[in-house]
mmCIF file of the N, C-alpha and C atoms, coordinates in Angstrom:
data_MODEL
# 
_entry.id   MODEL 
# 
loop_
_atom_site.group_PDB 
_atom_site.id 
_atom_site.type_symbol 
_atom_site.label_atom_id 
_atom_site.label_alt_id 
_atom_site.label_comp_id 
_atom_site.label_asym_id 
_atom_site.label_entity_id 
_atom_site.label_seq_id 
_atom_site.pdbx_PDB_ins_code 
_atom_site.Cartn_x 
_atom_site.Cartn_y 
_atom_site.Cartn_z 
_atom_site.occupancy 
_atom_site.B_iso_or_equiv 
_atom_site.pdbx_formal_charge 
_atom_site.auth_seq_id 
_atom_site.auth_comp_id 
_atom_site.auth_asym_id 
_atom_site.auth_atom_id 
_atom_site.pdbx_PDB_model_num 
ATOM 1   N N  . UNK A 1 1  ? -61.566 85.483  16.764 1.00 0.00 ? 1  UNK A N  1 
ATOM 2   C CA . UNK A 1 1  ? -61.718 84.644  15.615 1.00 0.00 ? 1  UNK A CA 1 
ATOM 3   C C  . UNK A 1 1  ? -60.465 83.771  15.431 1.00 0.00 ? 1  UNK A C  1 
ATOM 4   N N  . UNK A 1 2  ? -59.422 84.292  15.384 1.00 0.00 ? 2  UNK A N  1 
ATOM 5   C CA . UNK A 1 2  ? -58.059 83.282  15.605 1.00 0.00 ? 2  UNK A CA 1 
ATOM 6   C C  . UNK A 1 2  ? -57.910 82.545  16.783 1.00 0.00 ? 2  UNK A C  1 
ATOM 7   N N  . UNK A 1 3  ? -58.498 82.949  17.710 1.00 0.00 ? 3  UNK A N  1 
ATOM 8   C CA . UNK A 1 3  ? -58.238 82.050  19.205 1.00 0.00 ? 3  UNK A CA 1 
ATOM 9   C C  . UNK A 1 3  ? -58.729 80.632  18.767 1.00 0.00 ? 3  UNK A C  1 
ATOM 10  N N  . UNK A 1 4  ? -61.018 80.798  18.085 1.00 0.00 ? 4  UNK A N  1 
ATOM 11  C CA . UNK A 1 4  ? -61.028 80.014  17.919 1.00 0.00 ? 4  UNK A CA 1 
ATOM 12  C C  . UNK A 1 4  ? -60.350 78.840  16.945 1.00 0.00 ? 4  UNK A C  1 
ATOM 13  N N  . UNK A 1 5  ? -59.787 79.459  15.535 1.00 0.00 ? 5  UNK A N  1 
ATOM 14  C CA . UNK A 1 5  ? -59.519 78.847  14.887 1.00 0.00 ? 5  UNK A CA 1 
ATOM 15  C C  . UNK A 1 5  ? -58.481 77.712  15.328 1.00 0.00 ? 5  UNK A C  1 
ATOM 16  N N  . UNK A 1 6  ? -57.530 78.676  16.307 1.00 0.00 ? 6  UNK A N  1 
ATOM 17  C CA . UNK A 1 6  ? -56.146 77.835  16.922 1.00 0.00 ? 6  UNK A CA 1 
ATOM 18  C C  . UNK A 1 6  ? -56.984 76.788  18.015 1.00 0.00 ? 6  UNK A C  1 
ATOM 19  N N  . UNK A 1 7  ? -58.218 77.242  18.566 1.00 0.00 ? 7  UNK A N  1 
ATOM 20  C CA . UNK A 1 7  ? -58.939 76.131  19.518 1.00 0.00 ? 7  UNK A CA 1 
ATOM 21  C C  . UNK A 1 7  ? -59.170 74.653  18.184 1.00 0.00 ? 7  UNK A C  1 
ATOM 22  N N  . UNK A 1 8  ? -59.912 75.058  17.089 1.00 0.00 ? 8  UNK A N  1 
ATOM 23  C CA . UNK A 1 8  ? -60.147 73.972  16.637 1.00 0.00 ? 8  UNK A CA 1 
ATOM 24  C C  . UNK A 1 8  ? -59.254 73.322  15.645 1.00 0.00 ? 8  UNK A C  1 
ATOM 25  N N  . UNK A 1 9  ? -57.771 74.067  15.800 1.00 0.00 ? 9  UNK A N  1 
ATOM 26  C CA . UNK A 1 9  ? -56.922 72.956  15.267 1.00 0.00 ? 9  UNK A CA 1 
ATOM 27  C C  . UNK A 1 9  ? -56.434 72.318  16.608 1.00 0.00 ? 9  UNK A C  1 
ATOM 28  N N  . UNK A 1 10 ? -56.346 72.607  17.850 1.00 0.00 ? 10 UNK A N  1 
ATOM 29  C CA . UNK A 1 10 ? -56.057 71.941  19.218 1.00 0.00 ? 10 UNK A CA 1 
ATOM 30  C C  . UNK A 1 10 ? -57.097 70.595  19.179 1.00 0.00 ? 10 UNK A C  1 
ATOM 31  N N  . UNK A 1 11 ? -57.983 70.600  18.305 1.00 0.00 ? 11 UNK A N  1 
ATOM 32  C CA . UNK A 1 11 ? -59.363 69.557  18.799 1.00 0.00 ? 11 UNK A CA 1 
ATOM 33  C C  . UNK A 1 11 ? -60.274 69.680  20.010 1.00 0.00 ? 11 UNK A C  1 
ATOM 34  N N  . UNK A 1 12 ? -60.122 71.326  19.970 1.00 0.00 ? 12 UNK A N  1 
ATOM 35  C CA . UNK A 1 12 ? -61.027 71.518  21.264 1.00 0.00 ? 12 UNK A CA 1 
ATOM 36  C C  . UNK A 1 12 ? -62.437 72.466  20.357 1.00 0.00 ? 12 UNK A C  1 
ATOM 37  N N  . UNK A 1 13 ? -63.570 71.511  20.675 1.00 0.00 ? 13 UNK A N  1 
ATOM 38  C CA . UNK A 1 13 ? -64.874 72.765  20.271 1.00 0.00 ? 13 UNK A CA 1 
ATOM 39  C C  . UNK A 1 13 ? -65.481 72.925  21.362 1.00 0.00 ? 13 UNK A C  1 
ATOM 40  N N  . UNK A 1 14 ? -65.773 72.305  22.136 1.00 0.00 ? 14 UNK A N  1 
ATOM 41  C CA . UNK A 1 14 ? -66.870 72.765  23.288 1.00 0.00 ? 14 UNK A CA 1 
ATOM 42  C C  . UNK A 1 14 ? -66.104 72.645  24.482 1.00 0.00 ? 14 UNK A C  1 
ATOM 43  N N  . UNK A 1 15 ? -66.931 72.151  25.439 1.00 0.00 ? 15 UNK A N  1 
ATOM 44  C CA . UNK A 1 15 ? -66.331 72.925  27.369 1.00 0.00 ? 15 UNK A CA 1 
ATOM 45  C C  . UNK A 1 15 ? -65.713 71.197  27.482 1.00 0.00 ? 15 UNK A C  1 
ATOM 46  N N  . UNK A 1 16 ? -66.854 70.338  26.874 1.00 0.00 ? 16 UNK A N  1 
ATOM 47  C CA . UNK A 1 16 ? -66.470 68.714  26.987 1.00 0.00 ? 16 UNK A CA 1 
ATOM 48  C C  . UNK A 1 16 ? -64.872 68.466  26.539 1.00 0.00 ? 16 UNK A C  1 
ATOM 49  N N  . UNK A 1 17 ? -65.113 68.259  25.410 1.00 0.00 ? 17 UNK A N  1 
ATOM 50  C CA . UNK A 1 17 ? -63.469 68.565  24.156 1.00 0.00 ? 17 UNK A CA 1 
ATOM 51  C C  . UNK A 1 17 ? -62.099 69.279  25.305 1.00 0.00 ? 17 UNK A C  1 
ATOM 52  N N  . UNK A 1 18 ? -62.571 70.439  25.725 1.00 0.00 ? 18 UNK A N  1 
ATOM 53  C CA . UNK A 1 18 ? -61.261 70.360  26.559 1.00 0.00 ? 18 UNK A CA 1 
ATOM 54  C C  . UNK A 1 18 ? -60.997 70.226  27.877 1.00 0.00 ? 18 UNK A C  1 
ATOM 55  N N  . UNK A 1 19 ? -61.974 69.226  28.463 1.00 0.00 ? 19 UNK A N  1 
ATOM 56  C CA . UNK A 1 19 ? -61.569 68.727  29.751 1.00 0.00 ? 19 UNK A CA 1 
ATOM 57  C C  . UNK A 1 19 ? -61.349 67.506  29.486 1.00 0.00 ? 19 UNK A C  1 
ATOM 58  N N  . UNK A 1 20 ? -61.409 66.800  28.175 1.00 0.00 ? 20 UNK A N  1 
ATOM 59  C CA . UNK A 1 20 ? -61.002 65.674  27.859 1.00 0.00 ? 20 UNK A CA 1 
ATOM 60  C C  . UNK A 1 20 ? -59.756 65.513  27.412 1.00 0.00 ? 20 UNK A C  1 
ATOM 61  N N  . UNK A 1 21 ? -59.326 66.669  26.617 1.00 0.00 ? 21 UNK A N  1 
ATOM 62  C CA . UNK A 1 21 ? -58.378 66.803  25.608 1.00 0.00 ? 21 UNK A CA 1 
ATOM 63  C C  . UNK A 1 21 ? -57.026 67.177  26.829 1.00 0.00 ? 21 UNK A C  1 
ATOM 64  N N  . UNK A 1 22 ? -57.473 68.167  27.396 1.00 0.00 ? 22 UNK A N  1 
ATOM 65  C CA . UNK A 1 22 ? -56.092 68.868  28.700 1.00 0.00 ? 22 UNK A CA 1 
ATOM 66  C C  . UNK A 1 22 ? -56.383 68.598  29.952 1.00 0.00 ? 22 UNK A C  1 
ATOM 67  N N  . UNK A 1 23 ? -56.801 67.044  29.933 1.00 0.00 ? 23 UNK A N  1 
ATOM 68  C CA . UNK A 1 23 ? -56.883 66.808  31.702 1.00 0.00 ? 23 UNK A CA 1 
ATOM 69  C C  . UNK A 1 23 ? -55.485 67.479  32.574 1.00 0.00 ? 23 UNK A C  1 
ATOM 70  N N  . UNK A 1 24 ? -54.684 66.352  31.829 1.00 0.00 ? 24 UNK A N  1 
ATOM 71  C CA . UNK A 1 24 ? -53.385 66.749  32.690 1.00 0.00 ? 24 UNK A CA 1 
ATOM 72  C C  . UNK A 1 24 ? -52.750 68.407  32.667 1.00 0.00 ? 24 UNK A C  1 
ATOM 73  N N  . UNK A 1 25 ? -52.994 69.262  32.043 1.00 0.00 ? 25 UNK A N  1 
ATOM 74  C CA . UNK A 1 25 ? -52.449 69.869  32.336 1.00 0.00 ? 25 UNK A CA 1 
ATOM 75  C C  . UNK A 1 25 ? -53.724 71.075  33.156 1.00 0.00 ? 25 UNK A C  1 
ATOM 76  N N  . UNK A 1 26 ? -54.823 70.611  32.737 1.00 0.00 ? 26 UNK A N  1 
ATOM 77  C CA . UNK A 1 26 ? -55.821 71.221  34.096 1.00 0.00 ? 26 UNK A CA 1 
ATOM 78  C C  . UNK A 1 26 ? -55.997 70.618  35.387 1.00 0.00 ? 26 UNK A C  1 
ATOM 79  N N  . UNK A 1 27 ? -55.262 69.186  35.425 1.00 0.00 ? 27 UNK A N  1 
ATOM 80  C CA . UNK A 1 27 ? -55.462 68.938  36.599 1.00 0.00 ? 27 UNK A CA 1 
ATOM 81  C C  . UNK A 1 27 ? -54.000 69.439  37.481 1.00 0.00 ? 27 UNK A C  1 
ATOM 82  N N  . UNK A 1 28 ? -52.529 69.494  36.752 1.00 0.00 ? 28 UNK A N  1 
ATOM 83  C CA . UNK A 1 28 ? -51.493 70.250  37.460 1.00 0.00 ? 28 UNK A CA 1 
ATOM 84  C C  . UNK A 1 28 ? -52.168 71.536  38.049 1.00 0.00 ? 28 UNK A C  1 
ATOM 85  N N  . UNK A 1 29 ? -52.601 72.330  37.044 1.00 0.00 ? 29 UNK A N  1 
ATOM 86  C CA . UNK A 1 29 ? -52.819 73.582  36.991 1.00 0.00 ? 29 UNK A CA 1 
ATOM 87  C C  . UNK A 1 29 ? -53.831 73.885  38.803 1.00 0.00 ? 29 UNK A C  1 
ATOM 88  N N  . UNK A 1 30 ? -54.304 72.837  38.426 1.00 0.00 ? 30 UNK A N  1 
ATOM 89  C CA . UNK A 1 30 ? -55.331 73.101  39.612 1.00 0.00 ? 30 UNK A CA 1 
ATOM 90  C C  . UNK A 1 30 ? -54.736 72.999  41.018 1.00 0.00 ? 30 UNK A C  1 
ATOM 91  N N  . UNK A 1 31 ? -54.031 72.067  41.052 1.00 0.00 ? 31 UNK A N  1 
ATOM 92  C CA . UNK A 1 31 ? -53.427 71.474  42.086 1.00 0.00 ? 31 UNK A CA 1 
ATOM 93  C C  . UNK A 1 31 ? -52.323 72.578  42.620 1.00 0.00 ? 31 UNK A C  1 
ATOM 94  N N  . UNK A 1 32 ? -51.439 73.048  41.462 1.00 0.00 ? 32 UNK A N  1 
ATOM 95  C CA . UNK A 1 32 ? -50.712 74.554  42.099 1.00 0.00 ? 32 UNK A CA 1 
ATOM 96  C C  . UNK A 1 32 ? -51.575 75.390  42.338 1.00 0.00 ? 32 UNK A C  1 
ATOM 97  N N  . UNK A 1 33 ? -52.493 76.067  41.470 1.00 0.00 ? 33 UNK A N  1 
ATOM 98  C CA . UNK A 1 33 ? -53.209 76.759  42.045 1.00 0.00 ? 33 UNK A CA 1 
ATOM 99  C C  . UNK A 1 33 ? -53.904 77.353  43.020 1.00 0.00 ? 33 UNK A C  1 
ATOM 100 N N  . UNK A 1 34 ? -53.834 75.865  43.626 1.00 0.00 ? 34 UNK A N  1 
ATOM 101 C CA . UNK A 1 34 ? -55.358 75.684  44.974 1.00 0.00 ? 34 UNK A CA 1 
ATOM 102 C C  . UNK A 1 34 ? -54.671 75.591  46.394 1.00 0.00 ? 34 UNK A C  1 
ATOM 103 N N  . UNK A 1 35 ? -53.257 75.079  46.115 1.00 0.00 ? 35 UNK A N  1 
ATOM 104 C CA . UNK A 1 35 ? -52.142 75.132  47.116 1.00 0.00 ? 35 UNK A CA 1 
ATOM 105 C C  . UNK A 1 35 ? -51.589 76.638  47.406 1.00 0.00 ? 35 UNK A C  1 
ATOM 106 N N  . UNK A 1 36 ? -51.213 77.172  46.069 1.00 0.00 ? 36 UNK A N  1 
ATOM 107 C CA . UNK A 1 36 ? -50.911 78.115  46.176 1.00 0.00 ? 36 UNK A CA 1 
ATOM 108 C C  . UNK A 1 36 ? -51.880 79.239  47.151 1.00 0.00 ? 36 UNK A C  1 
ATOM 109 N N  . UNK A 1 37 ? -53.395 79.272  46.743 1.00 0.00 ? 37 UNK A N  1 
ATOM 110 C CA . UNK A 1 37 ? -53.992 80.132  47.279 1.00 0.00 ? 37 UNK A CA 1 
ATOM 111 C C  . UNK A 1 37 ? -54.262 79.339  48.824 1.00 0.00 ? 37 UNK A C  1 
ATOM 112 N N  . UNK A 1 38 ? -54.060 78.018  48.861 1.00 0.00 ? 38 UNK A N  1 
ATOM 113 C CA . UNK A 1 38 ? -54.027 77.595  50.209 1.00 0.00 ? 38 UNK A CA 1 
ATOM 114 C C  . UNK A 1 38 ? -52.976 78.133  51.354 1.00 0.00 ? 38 UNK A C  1 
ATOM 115 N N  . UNK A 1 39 ? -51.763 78.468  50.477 1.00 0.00 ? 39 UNK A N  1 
ATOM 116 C CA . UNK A 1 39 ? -51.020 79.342  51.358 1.00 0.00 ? 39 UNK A CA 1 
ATOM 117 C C  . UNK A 1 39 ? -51.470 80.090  51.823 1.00 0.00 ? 39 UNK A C  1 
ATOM 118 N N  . UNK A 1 40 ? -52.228 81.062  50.830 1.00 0.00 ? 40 UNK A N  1 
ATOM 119 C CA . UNK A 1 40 ? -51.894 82.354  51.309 1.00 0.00 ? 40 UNK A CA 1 
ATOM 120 C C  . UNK A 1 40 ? -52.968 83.417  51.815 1.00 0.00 ? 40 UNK A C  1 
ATOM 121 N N  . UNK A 1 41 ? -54.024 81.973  51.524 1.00 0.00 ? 41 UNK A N  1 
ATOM 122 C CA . UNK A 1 41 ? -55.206 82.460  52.081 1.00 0.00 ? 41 UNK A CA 1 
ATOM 123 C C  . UNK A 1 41 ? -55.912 81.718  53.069 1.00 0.00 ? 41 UNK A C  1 
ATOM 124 N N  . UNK A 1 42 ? -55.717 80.417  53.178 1.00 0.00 ? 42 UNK A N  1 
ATOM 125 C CA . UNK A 1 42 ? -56.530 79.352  53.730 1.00 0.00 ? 42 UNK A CA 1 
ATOM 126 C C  . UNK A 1 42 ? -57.454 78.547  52.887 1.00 0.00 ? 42 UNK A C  1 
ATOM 127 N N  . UNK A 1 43 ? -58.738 78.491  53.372 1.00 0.00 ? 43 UNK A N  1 
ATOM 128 C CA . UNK A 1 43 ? -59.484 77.733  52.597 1.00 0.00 ? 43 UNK A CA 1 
ATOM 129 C C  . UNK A 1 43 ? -60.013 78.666  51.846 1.00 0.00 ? 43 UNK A C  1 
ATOM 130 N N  . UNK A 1 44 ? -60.040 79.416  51.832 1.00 0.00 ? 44 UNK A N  1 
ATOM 131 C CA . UNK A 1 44 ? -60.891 80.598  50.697 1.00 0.00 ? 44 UNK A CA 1 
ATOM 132 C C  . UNK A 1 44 ? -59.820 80.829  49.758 1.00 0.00 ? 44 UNK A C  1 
ATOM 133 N N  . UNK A 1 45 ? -58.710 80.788  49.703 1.00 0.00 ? 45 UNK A N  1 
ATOM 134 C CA . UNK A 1 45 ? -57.721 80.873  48.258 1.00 0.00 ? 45 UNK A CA 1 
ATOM 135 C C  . UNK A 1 45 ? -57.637 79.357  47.932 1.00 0.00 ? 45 UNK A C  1 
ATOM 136 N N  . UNK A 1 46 ? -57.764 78.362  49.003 1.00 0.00 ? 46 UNK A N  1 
ATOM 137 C CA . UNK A 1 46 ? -57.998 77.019  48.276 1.00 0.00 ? 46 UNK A CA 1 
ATOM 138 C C  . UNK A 1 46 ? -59.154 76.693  47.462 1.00 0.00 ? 46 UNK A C  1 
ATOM 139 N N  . UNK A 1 47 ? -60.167 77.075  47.444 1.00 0.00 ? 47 UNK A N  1 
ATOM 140 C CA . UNK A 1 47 ? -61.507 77.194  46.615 1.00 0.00 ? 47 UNK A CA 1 
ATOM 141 C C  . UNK A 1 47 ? -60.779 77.949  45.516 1.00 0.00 ? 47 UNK A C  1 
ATOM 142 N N  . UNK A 1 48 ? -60.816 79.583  45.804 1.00 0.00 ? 48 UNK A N  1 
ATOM 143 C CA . UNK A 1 48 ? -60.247 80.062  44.495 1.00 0.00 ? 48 UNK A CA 1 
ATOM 144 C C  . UNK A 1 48 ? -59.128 79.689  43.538 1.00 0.00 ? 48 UNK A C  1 
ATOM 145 N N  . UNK A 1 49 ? -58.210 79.153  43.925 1.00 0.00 ? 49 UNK A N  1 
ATOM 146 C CA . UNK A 1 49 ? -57.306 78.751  43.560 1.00 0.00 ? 49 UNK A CA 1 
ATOM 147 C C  . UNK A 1 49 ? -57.541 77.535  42.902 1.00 0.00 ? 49 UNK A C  1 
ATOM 148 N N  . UNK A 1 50 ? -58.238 76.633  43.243 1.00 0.00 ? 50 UNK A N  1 
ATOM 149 C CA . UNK A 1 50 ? -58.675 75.581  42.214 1.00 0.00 ? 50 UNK A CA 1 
ATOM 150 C C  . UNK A 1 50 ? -59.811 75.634  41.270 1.00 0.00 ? 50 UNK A C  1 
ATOM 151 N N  . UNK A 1 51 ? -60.562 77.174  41.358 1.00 0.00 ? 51 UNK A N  1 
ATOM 152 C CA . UNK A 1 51 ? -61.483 77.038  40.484 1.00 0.00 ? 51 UNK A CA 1 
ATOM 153 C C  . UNK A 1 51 ? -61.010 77.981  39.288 1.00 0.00 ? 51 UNK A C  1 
ATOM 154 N N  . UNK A 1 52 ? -59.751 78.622  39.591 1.00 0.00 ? 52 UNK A N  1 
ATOM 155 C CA . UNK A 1 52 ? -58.997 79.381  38.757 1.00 0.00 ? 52 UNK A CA 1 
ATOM 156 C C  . UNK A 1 52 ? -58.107 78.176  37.719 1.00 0.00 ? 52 UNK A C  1 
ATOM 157 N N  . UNK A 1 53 ? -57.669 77.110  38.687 1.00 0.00 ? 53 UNK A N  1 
ATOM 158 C CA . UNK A 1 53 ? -56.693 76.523  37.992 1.00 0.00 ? 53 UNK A CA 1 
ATOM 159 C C  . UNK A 1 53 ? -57.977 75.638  36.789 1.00 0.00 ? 53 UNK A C  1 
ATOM 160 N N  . UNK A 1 54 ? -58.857 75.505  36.614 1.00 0.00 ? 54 UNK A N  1 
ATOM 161 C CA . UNK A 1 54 ? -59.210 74.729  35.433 1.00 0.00 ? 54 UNK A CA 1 
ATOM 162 C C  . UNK A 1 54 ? -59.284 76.171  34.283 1.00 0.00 ? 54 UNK A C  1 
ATOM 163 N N  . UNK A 1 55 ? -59.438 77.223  34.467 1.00 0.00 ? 55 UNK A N  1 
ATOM 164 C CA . UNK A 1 55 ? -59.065 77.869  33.776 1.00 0.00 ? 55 UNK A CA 1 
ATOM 165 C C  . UNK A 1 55 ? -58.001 78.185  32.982 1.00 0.00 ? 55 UNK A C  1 
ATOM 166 N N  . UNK A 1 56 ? -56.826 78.101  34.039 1.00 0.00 ? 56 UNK A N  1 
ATOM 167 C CA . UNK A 1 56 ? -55.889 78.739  33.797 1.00 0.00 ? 56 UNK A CA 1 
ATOM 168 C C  . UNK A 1 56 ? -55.169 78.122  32.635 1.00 0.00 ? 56 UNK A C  1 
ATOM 169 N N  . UNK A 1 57 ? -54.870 76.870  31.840 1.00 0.00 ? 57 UNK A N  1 
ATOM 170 C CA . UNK A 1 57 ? -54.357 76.523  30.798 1.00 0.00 ? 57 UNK A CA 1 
ATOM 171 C C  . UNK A 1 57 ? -54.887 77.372  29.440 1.00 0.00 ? 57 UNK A C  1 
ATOM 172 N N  . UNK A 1 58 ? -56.018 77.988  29.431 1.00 0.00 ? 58 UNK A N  1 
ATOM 173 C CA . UNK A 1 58 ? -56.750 78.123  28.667 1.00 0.00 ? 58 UNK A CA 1 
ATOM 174 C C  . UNK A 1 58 ? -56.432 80.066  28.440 1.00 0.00 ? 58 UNK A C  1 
ATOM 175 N N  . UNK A 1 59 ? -56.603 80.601  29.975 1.00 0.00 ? 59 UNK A N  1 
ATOM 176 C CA . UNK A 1 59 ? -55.981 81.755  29.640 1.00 0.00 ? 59 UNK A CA 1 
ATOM 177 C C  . UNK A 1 59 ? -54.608 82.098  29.796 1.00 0.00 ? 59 UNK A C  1 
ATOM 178 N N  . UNK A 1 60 ? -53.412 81.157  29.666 1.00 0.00 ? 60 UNK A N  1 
ATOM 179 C CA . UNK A 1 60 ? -52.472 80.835  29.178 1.00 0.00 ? 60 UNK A CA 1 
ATOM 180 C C  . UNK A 1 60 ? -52.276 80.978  27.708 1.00 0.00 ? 60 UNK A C  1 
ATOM 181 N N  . UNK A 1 61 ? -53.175 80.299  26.820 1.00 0.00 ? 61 UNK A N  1 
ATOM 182 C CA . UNK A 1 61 ? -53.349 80.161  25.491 1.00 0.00 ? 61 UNK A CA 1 
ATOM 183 C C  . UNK A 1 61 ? -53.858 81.201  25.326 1.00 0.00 ? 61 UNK A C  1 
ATOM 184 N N  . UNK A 1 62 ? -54.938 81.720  25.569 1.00 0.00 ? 62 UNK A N  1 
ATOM 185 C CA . UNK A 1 62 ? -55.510 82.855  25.198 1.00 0.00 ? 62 UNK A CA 1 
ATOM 186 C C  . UNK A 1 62 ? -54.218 83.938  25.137 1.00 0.00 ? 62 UNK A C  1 
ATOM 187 N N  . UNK A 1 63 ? -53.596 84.449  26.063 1.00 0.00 ? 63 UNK A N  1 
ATOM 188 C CA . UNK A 1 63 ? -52.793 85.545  26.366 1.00 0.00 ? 63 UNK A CA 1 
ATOM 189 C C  . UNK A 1 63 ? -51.540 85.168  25.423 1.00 0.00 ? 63 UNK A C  1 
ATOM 190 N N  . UNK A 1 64 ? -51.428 84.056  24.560 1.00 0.00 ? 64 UNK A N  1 
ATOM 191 C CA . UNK A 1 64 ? -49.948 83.704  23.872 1.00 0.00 ? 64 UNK A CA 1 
ATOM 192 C C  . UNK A 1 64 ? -50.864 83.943  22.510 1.00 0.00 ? 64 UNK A C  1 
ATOM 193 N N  . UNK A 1 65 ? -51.990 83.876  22.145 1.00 0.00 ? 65 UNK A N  1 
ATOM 194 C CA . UNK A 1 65 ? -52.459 84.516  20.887 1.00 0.00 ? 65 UNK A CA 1 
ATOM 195 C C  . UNK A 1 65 ? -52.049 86.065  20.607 1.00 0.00 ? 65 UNK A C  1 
ATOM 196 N N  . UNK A 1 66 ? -52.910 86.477  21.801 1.00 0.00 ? 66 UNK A N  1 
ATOM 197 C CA . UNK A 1 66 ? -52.978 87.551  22.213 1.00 0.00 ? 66 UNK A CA 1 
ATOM 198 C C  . UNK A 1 66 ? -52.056 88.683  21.743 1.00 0.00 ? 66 UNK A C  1 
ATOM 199 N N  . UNK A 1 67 ? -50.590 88.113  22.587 1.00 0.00 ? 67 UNK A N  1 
ATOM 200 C CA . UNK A 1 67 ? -49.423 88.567  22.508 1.00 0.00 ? 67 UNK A CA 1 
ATOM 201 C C  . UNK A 1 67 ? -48.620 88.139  20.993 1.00 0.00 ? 67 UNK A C  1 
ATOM 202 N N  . UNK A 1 68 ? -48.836 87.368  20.667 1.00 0.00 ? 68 UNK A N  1 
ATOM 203 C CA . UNK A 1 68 ? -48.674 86.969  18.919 1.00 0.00 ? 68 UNK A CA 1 
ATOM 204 C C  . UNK A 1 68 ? -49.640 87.753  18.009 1.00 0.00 ? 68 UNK A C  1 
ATOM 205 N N  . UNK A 1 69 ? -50.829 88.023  18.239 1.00 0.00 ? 69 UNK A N  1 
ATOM 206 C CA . UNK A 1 69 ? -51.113 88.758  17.043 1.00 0.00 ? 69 UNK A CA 1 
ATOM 207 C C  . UNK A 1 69 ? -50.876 90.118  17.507 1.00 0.00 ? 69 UNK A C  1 
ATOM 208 N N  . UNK A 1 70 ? -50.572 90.727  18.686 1.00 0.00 ? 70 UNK A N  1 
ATOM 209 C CA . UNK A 1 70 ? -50.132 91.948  19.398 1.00 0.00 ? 70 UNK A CA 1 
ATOM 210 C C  . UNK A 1 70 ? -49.092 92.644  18.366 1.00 0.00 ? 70 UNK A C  1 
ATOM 211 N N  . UNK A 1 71 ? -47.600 91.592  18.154 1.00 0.00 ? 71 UNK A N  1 
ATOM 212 C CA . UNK A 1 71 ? -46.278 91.339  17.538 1.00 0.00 ? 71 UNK A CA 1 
ATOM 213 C C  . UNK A 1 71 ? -46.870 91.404  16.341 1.00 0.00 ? 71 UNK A C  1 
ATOM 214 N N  . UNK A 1 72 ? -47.274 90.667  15.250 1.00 0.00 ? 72 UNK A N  1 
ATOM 215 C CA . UNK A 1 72 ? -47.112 90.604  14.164 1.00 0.00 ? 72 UNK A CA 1 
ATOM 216 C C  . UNK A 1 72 ? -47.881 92.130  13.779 1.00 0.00 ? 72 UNK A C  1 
ATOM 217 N N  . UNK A 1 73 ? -49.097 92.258  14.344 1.00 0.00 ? 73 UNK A N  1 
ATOM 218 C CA . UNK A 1 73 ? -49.427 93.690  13.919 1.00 0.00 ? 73 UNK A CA 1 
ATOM 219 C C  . UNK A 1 73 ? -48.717 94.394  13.790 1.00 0.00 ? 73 UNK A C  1 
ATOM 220 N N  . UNK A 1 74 ? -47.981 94.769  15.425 1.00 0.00 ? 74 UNK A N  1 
ATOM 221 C CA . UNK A 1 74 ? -46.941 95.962  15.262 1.00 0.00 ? 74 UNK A CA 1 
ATOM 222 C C  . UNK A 1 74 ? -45.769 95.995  14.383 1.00 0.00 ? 74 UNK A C  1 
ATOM 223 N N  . UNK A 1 75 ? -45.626 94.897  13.557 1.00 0.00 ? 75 UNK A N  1 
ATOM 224 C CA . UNK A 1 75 ? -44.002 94.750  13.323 1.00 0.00 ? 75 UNK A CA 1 
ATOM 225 C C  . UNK A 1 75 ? -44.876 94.856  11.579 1.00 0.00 ? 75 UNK A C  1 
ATOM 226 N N  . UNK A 1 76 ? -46.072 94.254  11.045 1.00 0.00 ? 76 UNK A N  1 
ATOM 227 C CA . UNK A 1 76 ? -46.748 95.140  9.799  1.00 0.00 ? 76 UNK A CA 1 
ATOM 228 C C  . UNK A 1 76 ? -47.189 96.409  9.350  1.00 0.00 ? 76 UNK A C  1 
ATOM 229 N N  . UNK A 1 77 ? -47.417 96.908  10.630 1.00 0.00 ? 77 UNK A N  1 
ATOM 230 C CA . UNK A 1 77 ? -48.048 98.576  10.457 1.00 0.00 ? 77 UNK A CA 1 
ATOM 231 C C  . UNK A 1 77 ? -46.687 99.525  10.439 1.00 0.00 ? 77 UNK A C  1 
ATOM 232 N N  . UNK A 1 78 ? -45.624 99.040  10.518 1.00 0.00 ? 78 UNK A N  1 
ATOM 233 C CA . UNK A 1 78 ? -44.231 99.758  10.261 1.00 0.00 ? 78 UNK A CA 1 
ATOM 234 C C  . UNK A 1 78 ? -44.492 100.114 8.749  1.00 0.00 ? 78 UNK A C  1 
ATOM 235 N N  . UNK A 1 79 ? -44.433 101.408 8.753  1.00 0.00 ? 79 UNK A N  1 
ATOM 236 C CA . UNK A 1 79 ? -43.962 101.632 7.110  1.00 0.00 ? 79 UNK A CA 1 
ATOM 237 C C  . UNK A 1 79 ? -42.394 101.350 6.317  1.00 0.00 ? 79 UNK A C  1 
ATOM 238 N N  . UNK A 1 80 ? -42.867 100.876 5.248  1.00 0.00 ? 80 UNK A N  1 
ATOM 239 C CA . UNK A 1 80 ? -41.081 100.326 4.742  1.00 0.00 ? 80 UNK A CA 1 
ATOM 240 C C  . UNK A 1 80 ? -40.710 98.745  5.406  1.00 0.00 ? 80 UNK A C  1 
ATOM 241 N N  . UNK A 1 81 ? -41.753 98.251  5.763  1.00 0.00 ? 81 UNK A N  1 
ATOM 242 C CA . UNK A 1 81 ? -41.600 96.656  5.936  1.00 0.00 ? 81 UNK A CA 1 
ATOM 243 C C  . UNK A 1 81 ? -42.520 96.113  5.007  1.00 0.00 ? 81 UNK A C  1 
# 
C-alpha cells in the first residue's frame, strides 16, 4: 500500500506511465544488465540480463521502501521511544 502510494506520487500508475516516465534509467539499467550477463553467460545471460534490466529500477525502489518501512518499524516498536 505505501509502495503504491510512493508509485503515484512518482507519476507512475500503470506499466505505460513508467516506461515513459524512467526511460533513461531503464534503458541504462538494461544495457548493464544485458552486458553484464553477456559476460558471463553469453547470449543466454544477454537475454536475461536485459529482460531483468527493465525491471530492475523498479525493484530498486521497491527494496528502498521496503528497507524504510523495515527501519521505522523497528526503531517504533522499541518501548520507551
Amino acid at each position: 500500500m505505501f509502495f503504491k502510494d510512493v508509485m503515484e506520487r512518482l507519476g507512475i500508475t500503470d506499466v505505460r506511465s513508467y516506461f515513459q516516465k524512467w526511460r533513461v534509467p531503464i534503458a541504462i539499467s538494461i544495457v548493464v544488465c544485458a552486458l553484464t550477463g553477456a559476460v558471463s553467460d553469453g547470449l543466454k545471460g544477454f537475454a536475461i540480463g536485459g529482460l531483468l534490466g527493465i525491471v530492475a529500477p523498479i525493484a530498486l525502489l521497491w527494496i528502498g521502501v521496503m528497507l524504510t518501512l523495515r527501519c521505522s518499524c523497528s526503531f517504533t516498536s522499541q518501548p520507551g521511544l
